[in-house]
N, C-alpha and C positions, 0 to 999 in steps of 0.2 A: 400393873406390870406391863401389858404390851404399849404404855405411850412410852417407857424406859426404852421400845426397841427404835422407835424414833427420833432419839436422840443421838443413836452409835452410829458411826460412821459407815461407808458404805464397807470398808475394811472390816472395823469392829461385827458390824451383823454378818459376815462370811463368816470369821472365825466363831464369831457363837453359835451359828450352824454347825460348824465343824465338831467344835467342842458337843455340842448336844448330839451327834448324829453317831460320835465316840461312846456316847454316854448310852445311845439305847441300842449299839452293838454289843458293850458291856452288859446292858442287862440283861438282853437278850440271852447273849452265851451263858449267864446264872441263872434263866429258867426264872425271871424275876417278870413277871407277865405283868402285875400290875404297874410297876416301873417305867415298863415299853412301855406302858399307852399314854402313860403323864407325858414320859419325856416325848411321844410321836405329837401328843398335841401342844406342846411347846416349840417343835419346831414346826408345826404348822402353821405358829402364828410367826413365827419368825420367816416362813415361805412368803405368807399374804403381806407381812414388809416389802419383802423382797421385790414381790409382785406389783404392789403397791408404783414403790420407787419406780420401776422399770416403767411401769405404765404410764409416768409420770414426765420420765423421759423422754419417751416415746413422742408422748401431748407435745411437749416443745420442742422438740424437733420439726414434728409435721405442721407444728402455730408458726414455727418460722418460716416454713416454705411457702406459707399461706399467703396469696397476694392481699394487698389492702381490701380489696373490691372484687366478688363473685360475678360481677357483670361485665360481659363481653363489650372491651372497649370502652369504658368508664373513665379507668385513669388513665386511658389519653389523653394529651391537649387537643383541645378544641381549635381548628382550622381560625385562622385569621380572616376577616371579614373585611380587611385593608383593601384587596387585589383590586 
């Protein structure tokens, strides 16, 4: 079941958040306790998707800013020995 959540779109896993978070307001308000905790631990794996992606995001973002080389002055060119 949770390799299903990655395969929904970043759209699709908002809305099944959504739809699940409907769903244990509903059962909440019917006093249906065991229900709540199914569906709390459903959208919790549906959170650590969420988390997941974002984190994921985040990686490449900051891999792109990342210069080639951690070392001061590296990918410089090297001075011509011509002069």
């Amino acid at each position: 079941m949770f390799l299903e959540y990655k395969r929904l779109t970043d759209e699709e896993l908002d809305e099944k958040m959504n739809e699940v978070m409907q769903k244990v307001n509903m059962a909440h308000s019917m006093g249906l306790e065991a229900a709540v905790d199914q569906l709390q631990a459903l959208l919790e794996q549906l959170q650590l998707e969420l988390t997941e992606r974002l984190d994921m995001q985040r990686y490449d973002m900051i891999n792109e800013r990342m210069p080639e080389s951690l070392v001061v002055g590296e990918d410089e060119d090297e001075p011509d020995d011509d002069e």
